[in-house]
C-alpha positions, 0 to 999 in steps of 0.5 A: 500500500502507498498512501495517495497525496490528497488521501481522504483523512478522516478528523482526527484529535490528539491529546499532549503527551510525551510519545512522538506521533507520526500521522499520515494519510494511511499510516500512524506511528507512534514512538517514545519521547527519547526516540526524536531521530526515529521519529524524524526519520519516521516522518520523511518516510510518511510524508514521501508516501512510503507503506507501513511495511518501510515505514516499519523498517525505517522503525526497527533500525537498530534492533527491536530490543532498542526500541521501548515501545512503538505503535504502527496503525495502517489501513489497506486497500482491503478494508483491513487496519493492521495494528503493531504495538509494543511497550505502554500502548493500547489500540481500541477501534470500533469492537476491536482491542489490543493491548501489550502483551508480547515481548516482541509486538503484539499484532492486530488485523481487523475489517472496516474500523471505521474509528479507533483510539490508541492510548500511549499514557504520559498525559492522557485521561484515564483509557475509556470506551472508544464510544466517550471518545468524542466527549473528550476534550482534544486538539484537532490535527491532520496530518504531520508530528505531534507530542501526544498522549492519546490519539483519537481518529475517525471521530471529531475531537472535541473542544477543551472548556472554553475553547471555540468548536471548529469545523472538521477539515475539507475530506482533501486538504492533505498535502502532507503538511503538518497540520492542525485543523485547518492548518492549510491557512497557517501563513495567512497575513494577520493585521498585528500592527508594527512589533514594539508599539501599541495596537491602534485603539480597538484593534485586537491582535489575532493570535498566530498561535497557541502554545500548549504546554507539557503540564496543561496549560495554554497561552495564545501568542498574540502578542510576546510571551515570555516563557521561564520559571519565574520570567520577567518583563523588565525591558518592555515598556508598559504599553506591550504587556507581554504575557508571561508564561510561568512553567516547573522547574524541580531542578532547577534547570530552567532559567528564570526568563529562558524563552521568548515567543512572539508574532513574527514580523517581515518575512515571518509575519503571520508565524510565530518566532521563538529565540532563547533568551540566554539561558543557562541549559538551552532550548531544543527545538523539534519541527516536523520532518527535521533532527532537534537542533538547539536554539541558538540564544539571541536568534529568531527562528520561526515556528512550524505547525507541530513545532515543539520546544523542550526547555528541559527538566521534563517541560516542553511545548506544543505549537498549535494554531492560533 
C-alpha cells in the first residue's frame, strides 16, 4: 500500500503527551519521547508516501530490543487496519482491542474500523470506551508530528472548556503538511500592527498561535510571551504587556526568563518566532520532518505547525494554531 497525496483523512484529535506521533494519510506511528531521530526519520518516510511495511523498517533500525515501545496503525486497500504495538500502548477501534502483551509486538488485523483510539499514557485521561471518545476534550490535527498522549481518529475531537468548536477539515486538504485543523491557512497575513508599539485603539491582535504546554496549560501568542520559571518583563515598556508564561522547574534547570515567543514580523509575519533568551541549559527545538537542533540564544527562528520546544527538566511545548 502507498498512501495517495490528497488521501481522504478522516478528523482526527490528539491529546499532549510525551510519545512522538507520526500521522499520515494511511499510516500512524507512534514512538517514545527519547526516540526524536526515529521519529524524524519516521516522518520523511510518511510524508514521501512510503507503506507501513518501510515505514516499519525505517522503525526497527537498530534492533527491536532498542526500541521501548512503538505503535504502527495502517489501513489497506482491503478494508483491513493492521495494528503493531509494543511497550505502554493500547489500540481500541470500533469492537476491536489490543493491548501489550508480547515481548516482541503484539499484532492486530481487523475489517472496516471505521474509528479507533490508541492510548500511549504520559498525559492522557484515564483509557475509556472508544464510544466517550468524542466527549473528550482534544486538539484537532491532520496530518504531520505531534507530542501526544492519546490519539483519537475517525471521530471529531472535541473542544477543551472554553475553547471555540471548529469545523472538521475539507475530506482533501492533505498535502502532507503538518497540520492542525485547518492548518492549510497557517501563513495567512494577520493585521498585528508594527512589533514594539501599541495596537491602534480597538484593534485586537489575532493570535498566530497557541502554545500548549507539557503540564496543561495554554497561552495564545498574540502578542510576546515570555516563557521561564519565574520570567520577567523588565525591558518592555508598559504599553506591550507581554504575557508571561510561568512553567516547573524541580531542578532547577530552567532559567528564570529562558524563552521568548512572539508574532513574527517581515518575512515571518503571520508565524510565530521563538529565540532563547540566554539561558543557562538551552532550548531544543523539534519541527516536523527535521533532527532537534538547539536554539541558538539571541536568534529568531520561526515556528512550524507541530513545532515543539523542550526547555528541559521534563517541560516542553506544543505549537498549535492560533
Amino acid at each position: 500500500m502507498t498512501s495517495a497525496g490528497r488521501a481522504v483523512v478522516p478528523p482526527r484529535g490528539y491529546l499532549p503527551g510525551d510519545w512522538y506521533v507520526v500521522l499520515g494519510a494511511r499510516v500512524v506511528v507512534a514512538v517514545p519521547g527519547s526516540e526524536q531521530e526515529r521519529a524524524a526519520r519516521v516522518w520523511s518516510l510518511v510524508d514521501a508516501g512510503a507503506d507501513a511495511d518501510e515505514v516499519l523498517d525505517a522503525v526497527l533500525v537498530g534492533g527491536l530490543s532498542s526500541l521501548p515501545g512503538l505503535a504502527l496503525v495502517s489501513e489497506h486497500d482491503d478494508a483491513t487496519t493492521r495494528v503493531l504495538l509494543r511497550g505502554d500502548a493500547r489500540w481500541t477501534g470500533d469492537d476491536s482491542a489490543s493491548g501489550p502483551d508480547a515481548t516482541t509486538w503484539h499484532e492486530l488485523r481487523a475489517r472496516d474500523v471505521t474509528s479507533w483510539r490508541l492510548e500511549l499514557g504520559g498525559g492522557a485521561s484515564p483509557p475509556g470506551s472508544h464510544a466517550a471518545a468524542a466527549g473528550e476534550p482534544g486538539l484537532r490535527v491532520s496530518a504531520g508530528l505531534v507530542r501526544a498522549a492519546c490519539v483519537l481518529h475517525g471521530v471529531p475531537a472535541a473542544s477543551a472548556p472554553g475553547r471555540r468548536a471548529e469545523p472538521a477539515p475539507e475530506p482533501d486538504d492533505h498535502d502532507g503538511m503538518t497540520r492542525g485543523g485547518d492548518w492549510g491557512q497557517e501563513f495567512r497575513r494577520h493585521p498585528l500592527g508594527i512589533p514594539g508599539q501599541p495596537q491602534a485603539p480597538g484593534v485586537t491582535p489575532t493570535p498566530v498561535a497557541r502554545l500548549v504546554v507539557s503540564h496543561g496549560e495554554e497561552v495564545e501568542v498574540d502578542r510576546v510571551v515570555l516563557v521561564g520559571r519565574a520570567p520577567e518583563a523588565r525591558r518592555f515598556t508598559s504599553t506591550e504587556q507581554p504575557r508571561l508564561l510561568t512553567v516547573p522547574s524541580p531542578q532547577q534547570e530552567i532559567s528564570s526568563t529562558h524563552l521568548e515567543v512572539r508574532p513574527g514580523s517581515g518575512a515571518d509575519h503571520g508565524s510565530a518566532v521563538a529565540t532563547d533568551l540566554g539561558s543557562t541549559n538551552g532550548t531544543v527545538l523539534v519541527q516536523p520532518g527535521l533532527p532537534p537542533e538547539p536554539l541558538q540564544p539571541g536568534i529568531a527562528v520561526q515556528l512550524v505547525p507541530g513545532a515543539l520546544l523542550d526547555l528541559g527538566d521534563g517541560v516542553s511545548i506544543q505549537v498549535v494554531r492560533g
